[in-house]
C-alpha positions as CSV (number, residue, x, y, z in Angstrom):
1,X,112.2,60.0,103.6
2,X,109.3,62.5,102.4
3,X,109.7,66.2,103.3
4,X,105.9,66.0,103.0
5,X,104.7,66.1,106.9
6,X,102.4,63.8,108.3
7,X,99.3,65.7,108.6
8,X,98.7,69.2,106.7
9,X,97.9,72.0,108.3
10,X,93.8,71.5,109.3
11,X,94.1,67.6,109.0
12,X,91.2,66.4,111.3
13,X,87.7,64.3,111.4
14,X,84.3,65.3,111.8
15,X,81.3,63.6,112.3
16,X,80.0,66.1,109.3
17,X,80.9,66.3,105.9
18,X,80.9,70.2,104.5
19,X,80.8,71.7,101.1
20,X,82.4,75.2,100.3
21,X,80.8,77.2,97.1
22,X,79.8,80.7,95.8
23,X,83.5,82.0,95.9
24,X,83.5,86.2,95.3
25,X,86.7,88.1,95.6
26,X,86.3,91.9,94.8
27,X,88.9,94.5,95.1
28,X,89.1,97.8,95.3
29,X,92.4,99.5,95.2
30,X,93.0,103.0,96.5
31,X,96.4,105.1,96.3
32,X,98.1,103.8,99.5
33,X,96.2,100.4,99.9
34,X,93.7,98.2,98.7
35,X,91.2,95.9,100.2
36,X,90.5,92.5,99.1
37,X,87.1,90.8,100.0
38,X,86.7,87.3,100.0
39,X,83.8,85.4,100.7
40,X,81.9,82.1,100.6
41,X,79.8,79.6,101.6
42,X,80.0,76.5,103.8
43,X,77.4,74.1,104.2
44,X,76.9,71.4,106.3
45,X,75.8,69.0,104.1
46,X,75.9,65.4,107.0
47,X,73.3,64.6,109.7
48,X,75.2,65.8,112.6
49,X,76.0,69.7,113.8
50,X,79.5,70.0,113.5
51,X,82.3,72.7,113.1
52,X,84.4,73.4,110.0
53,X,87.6,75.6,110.5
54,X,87.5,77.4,106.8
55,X,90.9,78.5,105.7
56,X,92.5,81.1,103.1
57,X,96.0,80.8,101.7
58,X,97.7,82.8,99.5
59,X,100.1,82.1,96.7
60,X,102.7,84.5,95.2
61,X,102.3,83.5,91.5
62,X,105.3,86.0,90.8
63,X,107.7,88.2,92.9
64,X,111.1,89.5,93.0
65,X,112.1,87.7,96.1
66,X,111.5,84.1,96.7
67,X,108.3,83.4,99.2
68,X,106.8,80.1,100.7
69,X,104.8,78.4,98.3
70,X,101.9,78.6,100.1
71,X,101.0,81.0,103.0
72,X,98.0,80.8,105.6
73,X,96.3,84.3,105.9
74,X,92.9,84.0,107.6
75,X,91.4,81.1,109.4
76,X,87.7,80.8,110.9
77,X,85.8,78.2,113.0
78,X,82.0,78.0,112.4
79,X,79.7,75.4,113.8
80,X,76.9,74.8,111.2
81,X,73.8,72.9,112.3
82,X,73.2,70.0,109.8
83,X,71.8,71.1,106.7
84,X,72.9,74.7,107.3
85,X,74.8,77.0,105.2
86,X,76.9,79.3,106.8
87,X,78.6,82.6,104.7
88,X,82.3,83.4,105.7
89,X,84.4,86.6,104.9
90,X,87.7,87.5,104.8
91,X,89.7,91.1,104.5
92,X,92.7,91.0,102.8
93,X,95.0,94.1,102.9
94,X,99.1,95.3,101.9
95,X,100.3,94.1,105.3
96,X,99.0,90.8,104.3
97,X,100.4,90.7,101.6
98,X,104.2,92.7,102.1
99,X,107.4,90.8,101.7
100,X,111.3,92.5,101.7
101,X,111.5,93.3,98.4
102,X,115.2,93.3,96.3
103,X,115.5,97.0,97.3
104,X,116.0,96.4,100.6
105,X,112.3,97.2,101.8
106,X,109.0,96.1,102.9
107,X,106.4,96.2,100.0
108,X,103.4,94.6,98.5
109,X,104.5,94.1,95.1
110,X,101.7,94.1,91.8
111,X,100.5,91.2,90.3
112,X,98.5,88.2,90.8
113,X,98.1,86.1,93.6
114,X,95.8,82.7,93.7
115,X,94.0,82.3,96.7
116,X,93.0,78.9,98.1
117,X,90.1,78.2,100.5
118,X,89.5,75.3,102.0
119,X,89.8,72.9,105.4
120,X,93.2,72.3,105.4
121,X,96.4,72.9,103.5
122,X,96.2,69.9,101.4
123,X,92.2,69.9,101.1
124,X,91.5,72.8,98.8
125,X,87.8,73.2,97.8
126,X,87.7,76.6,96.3
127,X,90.3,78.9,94.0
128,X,90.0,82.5,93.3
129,X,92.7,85.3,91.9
130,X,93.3,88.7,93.1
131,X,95.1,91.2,91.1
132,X,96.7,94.5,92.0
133,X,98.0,96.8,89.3
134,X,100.4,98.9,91.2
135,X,102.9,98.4,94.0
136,X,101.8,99.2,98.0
137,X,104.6,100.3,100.2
């Protein structure tokens, strides 16, 4: 038997079909934290109005500590009429990012993380990176 479960995460049907495009991540990284903008666009492209639930994960290309392989930060729902396009924004901080770290405490470690935007967990439509040069306690 698979391990692979029968529906990802964000599996449904809609009577619309969307698009996601114009992916910008900026980051700006301060002494104690750092802040991590992502944003895009969702269009509507079907006939119908309909409501796309827009998701970012995030992936730990390289840690100290073992992590999931794939972790859901931010989710929105937006109905779009049809032929709409609708801008959606995420904030991304060190809480979000924090794991327990080999030395026995919570921190967000440098490096690079791939983020993944799209409408479900197996339906990725968009990839960006984000970077941090130093570690975040």
């Amino acid at each position: 038997m698979s391990a692979k479960p029968l529906y990802a995460f964000g599996h449904g049907l809609s009577y619309s079909k969307f698009e996601y495009a114009n992916l910008v991540v900026d980051v700006k990284e301060s002494a104690d934290d750092f802040a991590c903008t992502v944003s895009f666009d969702v269009e509507n492209k079907g006939l119908l109005n309909g409501d796309e639930v827009a998701q970012l994960y995030v992936v730990d290309e390289v840690s100290s500590v073992v992590t999931a392989i794939k972790q859901l930060k931010r989710f929105e729902r937006k109905s779009i009429g049809a032929g709409k396009r609708e801008r959606v924004t995420f904030q991304l901080t060190k809480e979000d990012l924090k794991l327990w770290a080999v030395d026995n405490r919570w921190k967000t470690e440098k490096g690079k993380f791939k983020l993944l935007i799209g409408a479900g967990s197996d339906d990725v439509r968009l990839e960006g990176t984000l970077e941090l040069k130093k570690d975040y306690l």
